[in-house]
N, C-alpha and C positions, 0 to 999 in steps of 0.2 A: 822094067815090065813093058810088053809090047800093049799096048794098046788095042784092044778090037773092036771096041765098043759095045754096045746095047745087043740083049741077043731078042728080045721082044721085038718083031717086026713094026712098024711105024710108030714107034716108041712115045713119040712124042704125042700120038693123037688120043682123045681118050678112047675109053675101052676098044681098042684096037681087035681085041678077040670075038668083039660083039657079043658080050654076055648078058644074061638077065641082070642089070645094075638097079640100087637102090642108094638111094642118096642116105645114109645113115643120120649124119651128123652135119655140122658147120662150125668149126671152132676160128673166133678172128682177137685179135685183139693187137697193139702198139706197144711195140718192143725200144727198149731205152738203148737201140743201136743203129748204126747207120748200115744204109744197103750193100757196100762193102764189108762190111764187118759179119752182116748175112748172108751175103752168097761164100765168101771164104770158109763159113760156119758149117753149109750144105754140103761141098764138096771133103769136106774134112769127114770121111769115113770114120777112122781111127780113134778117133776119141769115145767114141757109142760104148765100150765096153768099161771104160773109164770112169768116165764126166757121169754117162747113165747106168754105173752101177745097180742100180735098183731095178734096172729093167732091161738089160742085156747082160749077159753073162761070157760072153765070147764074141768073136766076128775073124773071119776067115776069108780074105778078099780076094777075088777071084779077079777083076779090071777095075781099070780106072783111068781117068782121065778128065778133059774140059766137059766131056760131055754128062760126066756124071761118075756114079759108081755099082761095081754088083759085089754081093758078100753075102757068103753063109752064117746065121747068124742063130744064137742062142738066148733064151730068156732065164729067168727062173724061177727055181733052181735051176742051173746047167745038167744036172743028174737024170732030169723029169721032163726037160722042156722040147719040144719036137724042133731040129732046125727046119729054119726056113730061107727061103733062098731070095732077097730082097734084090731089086736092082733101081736103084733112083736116077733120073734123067732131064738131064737140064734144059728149058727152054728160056734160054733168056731173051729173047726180041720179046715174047710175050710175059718175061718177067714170072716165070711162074717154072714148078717142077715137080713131077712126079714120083710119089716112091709105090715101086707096086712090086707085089707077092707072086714070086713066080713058083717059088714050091713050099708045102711047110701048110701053117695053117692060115685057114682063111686064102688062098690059091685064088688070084685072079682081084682081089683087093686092089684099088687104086688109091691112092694119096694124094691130092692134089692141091699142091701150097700156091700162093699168089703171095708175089711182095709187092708194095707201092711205097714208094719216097712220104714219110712223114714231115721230114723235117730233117738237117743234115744228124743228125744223130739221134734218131726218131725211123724204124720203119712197122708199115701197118701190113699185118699176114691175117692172109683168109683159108684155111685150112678147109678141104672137103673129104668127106669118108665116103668110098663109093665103093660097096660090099657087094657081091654076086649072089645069086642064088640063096635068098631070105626074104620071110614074110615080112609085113609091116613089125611086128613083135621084135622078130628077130633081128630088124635093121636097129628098131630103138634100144632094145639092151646092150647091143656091140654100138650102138654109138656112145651109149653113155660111159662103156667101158673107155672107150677111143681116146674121148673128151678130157677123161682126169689122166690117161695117159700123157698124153701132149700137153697137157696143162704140167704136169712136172715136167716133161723133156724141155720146154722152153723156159722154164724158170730156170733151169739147169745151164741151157745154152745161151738163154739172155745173162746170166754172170758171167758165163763165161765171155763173151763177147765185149759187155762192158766193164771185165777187168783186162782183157786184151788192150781196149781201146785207151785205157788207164794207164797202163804201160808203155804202149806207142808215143803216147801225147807226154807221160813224164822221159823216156828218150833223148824227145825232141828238146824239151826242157836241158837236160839235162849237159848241151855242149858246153853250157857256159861254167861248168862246174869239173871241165875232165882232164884240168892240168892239178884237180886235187888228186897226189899222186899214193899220200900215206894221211894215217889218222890214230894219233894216240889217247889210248880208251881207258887210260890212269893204273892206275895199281892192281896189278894182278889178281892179290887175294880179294879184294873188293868188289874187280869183276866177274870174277866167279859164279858169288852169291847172285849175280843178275843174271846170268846164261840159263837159257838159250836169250840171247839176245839179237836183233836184229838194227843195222846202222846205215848209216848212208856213206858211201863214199867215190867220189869223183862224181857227184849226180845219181847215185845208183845203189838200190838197196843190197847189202850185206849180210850174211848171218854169220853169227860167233855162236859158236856151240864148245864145250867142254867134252873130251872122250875119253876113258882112261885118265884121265890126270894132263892130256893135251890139249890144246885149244887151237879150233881151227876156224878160219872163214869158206866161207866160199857165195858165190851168187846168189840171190835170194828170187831167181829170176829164172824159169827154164829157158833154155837157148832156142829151142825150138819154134815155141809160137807165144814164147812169155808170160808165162803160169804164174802167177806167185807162190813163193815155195815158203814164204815167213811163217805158217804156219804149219809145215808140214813135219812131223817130228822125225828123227833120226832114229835106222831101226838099230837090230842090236848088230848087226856086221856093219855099220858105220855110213849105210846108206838110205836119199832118199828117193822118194817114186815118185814122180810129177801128175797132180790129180787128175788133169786132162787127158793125159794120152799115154802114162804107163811108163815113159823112158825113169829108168832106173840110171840114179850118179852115185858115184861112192865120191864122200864133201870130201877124203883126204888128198887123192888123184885128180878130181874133178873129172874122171873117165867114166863113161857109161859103161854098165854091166848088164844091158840085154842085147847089145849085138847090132845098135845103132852107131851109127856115123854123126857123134855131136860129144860135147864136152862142156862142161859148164863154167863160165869166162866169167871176169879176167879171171885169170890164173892169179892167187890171191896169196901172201906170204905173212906168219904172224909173227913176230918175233919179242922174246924177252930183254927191257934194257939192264945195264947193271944196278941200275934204280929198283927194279920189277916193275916198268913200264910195261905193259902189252901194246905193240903197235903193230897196224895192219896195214898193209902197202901191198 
């Protein structure tokens, strides 16, 4: 994708259109992540229709890059909900960034996040709602609407984030464990009865699932931005969907099946011994 950038002229200033603004709302509070973990979080468009299922329903991205992102985006239901044309914009010397409404409902909306360093895995956001054209009345019911909005999108993003961070940190852990090359999981018919089960191997979670009467592994981990997938059930074509961001694997290929460039590692092999050991290497 060519990059263009931002099409709101001085993007970065507030209300750049000079409209009648009202401060709706101020939502703040300390997220159990670090300022890395939150700015990776902001520029990560693609997950909104995923991770915030309950309140987007599509996203169509138009640019993107360091400086931010623009996307046509849907609420819901998708059937009923007006898009609207979001573009969010990064100011990071001032540590802070915008998401504003440039078509759709509410037109001319600003969003104004601020991060500050809590603590190395600790950061504190101050969230502003700057709505156009509305009385005093009208600012405080869309703020309060605003408020429980972003109040789930950050409990959504703050898991996501602190199980990102989860997985990064077990990784790193996990070198002194990556010449475990195989792991035998005992008697077949016994392990059965315990599938879907989840293991570890070489430092690194596993899943054993039962298909058909086959037993396969594969990654318990998206490759992408490192989901945990331990809980994610296998549908009836032998695939699962990563709850973050939608990349669909089929666990028997480990190949993705929406037309991404990724594959779900190591490539994992189960095998029967003549005993009816199940061993996974």
């Amino acid at each position: 994708m060519t990059t263009a950038g931002p099409i709101q002229p001085n993007a970065q200033d507030h209300n750049p259109n000079n409209l009648p603004m009202k401060v709706a709302a101020v939502y703040d509070r300390v997220i159990g992540a670090s300022l890395a973990r939150a700015w990776e979080n902001v520029l990560d468009w693609e997950h909104l229709p995923h991770l915030h299922n309950s309140s987007f329903s599509s996203l169509k991205l138009e640019d993107a890059g360091q400086w931010g992102w623009r996307a046509r985006t849907k609420g819901i239901p998708e059937e009923t909900s007006p898009e609207t044309l979001i573009e969010l914009v990064v100011d990071r010397p001032n540590s802070r960034y915008v998401s504003r409404t440039l078509e759709g409902g509410l037109p001319g909306m600003e969003i104004w996040t601020y991060f500050a360093k809590a603590d190395e895995r600790k950061t504190r956001i101050e969230v502003e709602f700057h709505i156009p054209h509305v009385d005093d009345d009208g600012a405080a019911k869309l703020g309060s609407l605003m408020l429980g909005l972003y109040e789930t999108l950050w409990d959504e993003d703050e898991r996501m984030m602190v199980e990102r961070q989860t997985a990064l940190d077990a990784r790193a852990a996990s070198a002194k464990n990556a010449n475990e090359s195989q792991i035998d999981l005992g008697d077949a018919k016994e392990l059965t009865s315990k599938l879907p089960l989840t293991i570890e191997l070489a430092g690194k979670a596993v899943n054993i699932v039962q298909i058909d009467g086959e037993i396969y592994a594969y990654s318990a981990e998206c490759p992408h931005m490192l989901a945990p997938l331990s809980d994610v059930p296998v549908d009836k074509e032998g695939c699962i969907t990563c709850p973050w961001h939608g990349y669909r694997f089929d666990i028997k290929t480990g190949k993705v099946t929406n037309g991404k460039d990724l594959s779900l590692s190591p490539g994992l092999e189960v095998s029967i011994t003549d005993d009816r050991h199940v061993l996974v290497s």
